[in-house]
C-alpha positions as CSV (number, residue, x, y, z in Angstrom):
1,X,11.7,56.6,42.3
2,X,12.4,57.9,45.7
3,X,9.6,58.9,48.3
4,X,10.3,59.6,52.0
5,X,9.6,56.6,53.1
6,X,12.2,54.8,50.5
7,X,14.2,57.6,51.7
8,X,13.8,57.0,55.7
9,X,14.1,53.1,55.0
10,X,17.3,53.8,53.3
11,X,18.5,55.4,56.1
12,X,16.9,53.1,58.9
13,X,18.8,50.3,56.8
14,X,22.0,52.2,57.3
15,X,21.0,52.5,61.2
16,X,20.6,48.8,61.6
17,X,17.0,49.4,62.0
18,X,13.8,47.6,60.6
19,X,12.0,48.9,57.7
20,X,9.1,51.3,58.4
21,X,5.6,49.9,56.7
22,X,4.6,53.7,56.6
23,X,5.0,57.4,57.6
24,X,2.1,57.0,60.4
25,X,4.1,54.4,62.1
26,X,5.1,55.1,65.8
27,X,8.2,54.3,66.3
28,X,11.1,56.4,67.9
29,X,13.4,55.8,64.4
30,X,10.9,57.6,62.5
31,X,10.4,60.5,64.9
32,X,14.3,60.9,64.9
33,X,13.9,60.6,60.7
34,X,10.8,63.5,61.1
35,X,13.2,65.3,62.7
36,X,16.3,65.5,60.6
37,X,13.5,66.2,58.0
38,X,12.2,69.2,59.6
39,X,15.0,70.2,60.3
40,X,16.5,71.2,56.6
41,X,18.7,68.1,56.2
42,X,17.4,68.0,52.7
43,X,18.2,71.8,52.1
44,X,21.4,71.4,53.5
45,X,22.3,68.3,51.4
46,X,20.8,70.6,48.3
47,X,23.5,73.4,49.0
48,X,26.3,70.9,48.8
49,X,26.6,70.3,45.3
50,X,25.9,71.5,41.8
51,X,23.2,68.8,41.8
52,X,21.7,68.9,38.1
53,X,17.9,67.4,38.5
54,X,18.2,70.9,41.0
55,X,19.2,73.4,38.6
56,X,17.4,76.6,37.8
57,X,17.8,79.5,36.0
58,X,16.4,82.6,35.6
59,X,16.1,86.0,34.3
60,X,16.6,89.1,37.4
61,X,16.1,93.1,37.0
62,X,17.6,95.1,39.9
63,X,15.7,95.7,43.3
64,X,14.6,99.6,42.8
65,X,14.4,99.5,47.2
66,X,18.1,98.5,47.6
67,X,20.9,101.2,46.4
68,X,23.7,100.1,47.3
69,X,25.9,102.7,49.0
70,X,29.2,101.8,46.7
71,X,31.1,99.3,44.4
72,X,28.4,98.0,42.2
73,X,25.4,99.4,40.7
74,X,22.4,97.2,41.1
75,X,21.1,94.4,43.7
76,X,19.5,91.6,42.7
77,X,17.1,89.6,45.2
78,X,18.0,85.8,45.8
79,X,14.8,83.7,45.3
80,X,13.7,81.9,48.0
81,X,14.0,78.5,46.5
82,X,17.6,79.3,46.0
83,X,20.1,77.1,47.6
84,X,23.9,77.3,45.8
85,X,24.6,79.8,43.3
86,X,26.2,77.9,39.9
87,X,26.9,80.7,37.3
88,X,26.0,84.5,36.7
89,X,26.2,86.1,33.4
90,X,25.2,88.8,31.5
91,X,23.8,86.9,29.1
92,X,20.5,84.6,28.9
93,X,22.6,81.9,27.0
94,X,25.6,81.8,30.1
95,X,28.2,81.5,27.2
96,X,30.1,84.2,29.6
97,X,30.0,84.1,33.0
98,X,30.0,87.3,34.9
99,X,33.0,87.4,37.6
100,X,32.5,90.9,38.2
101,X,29.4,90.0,40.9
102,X,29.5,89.9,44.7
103,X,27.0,87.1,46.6
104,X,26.2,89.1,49.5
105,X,23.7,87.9,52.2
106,X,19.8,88.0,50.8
107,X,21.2,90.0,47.3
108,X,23.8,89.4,44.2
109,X,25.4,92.9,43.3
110,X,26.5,93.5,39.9
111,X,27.0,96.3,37.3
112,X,24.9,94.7,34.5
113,X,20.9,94.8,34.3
114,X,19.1,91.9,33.6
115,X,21.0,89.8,35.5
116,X,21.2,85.9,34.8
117,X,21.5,83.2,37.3
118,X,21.8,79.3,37.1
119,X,21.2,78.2,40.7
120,X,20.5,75.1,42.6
121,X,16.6,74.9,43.7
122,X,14.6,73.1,46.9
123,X,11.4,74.2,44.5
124,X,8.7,71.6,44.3
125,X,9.8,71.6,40.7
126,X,13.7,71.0,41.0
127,X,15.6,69.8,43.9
128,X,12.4,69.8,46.5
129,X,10.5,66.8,43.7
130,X,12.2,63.8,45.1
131,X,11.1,62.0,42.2
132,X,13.5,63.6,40.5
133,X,16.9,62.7,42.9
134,X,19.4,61.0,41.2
135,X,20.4,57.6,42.9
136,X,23.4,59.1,44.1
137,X,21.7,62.2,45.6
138,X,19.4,59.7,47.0
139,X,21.6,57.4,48.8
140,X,23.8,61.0,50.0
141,X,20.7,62.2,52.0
142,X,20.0,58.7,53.3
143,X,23.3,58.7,54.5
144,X,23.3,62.1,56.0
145,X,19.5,61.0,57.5
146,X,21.3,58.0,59.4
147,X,23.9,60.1,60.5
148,X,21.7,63.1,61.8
149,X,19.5,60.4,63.6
């Protein structure tokens, strides 16, 4: 099961460095690791891949506050957890993807209301529980860490 501190001795074995005994320790590899961390490495490693332990989906009605001045009819707000977008449809069970949709800044446009969308999350739930990385998403971001630090 990763942690951060599996996930900063991962990388601090990468770095040729020694292993830290815990988060509180003062040492200028972990400061450099508190940085990367801080600084959205994991986010950014989320938005690379379809990662599955990461997915989400839900269920979106239109924003009434944005009308979009042309092409399609209805704007759907991003959630804030989201990181990648996988699929849209028009249907809850995805068995047709929607390619009629633009991903536009903060919004999806489309011309059908609800709107579905499988994304991948940083929730505490999905991609943010590290608990739930996969080894290989695990040892990605370690290597991304060591590389960053």
């Amino acid at each position: 099961m990763t942690s951060k501190l599996f996930l900063f001795n991962d990388a601090n074995l990468i770095l040729g460095e020694r292993k830290l005994s815990s988060l509180a320790e003062a040492r200028p590899s972990r400061r450099r690791l508190d940085t990367v961390w801080d600084g959205g490495a994991v986010k950014f490693c989320l938005e690379q891949a379809p990662w599955n332990f990461a997915m989400q989906s839900v269920e979106l009605t239109h924003s009434p506050s944005i009308d979009p001045a042309f092409g399609f009819q209805f704007a759907f707000d991003k959630p804030t957890d989201w990181c990648r977008t996988f699929m849209v449809s028009g249907d809850e069970t995805f068995t047709c993807p929607l390619l009629q949709y633009e991903d536009q800044g903060a919004y999806w446009y489309a011309d059908v209301d609800p709107l579905y969308v499988r994304y991948v999350s940083d929730d505490t739930a999905f991609g943010g529980d590290l608990s739930l990385w996969s080894e290989n998403f695990t040892q990605y971001v370690a290597h991304y860490f060591a590389w960053k630090a």
